[in-house]
N, C-alpha and C positions, 0 to 999 in steps of 0.2 A: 201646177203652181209651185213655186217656192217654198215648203215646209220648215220652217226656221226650229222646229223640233228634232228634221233627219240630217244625217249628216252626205256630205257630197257623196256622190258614186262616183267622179272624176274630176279631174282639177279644174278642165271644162266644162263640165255641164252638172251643175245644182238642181236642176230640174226633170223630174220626171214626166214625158209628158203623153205619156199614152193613154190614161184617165182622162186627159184632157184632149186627148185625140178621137175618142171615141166617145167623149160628150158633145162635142160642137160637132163632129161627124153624124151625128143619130138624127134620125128621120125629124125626132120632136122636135129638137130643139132648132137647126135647121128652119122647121115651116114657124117658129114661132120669131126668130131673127129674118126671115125673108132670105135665108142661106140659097145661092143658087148652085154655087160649086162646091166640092170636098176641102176642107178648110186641112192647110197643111204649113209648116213650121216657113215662117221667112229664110230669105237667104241673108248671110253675114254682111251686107251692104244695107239694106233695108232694117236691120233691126241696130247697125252703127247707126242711123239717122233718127229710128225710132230711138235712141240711148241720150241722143244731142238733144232730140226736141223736147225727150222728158225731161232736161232738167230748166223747162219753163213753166211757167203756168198759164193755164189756158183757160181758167174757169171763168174770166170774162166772155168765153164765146159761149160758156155754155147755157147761160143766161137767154141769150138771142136762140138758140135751137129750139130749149123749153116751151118760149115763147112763140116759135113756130111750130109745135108740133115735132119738131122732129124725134124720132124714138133713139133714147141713149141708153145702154145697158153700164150701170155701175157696180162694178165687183170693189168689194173689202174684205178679204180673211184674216179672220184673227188670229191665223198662223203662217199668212203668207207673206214673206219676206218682199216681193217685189208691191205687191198690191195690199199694205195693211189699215188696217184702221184708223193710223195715225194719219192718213193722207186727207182721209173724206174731210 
């Protein structure tokens, strides 16, 4: 994640993300998400789209998932620059 404490290692990339490569890769966390394949970084088309959709809000649909059961994982860090606290 985004550490709003460390400073960039590249003009592109703010993000470390091997911590987080080898958390969502691990056996636990995997059977607890229903993980079926090695989770690995999008390619630069898919996260342009993910960039556009995030600046909507969608927390009307998430009403109806709740509501159905559906299982939602919500991350907040109180140091991550992309996902912080201020959002929830």
């Amino acid at each position: 994640m985004y550490d709003i404490r460390e400073d960039c290692t590249s003009a592109f990339n703010c993000l470390d993300d091997n911590g987080l490569s080898l958390f969502v890769n691990s056996g636990k966390f995997r059977k607890i998400v229903g993980g079926l394949g090695e989770w690995q970084e999008c390619n630069n088309y898919i996260q342009l789209i993910n960039l556009i959709a995030s600046q909507y809000n969608y927390g009307y649909i998430l009403t109806d998932l709740l509501d159905n059961n559906f299982p939602v994982l919500v991350y907040n860090g109180d140091k991550d620059y992309s996902a912080n606290w201020q959002g929830a």
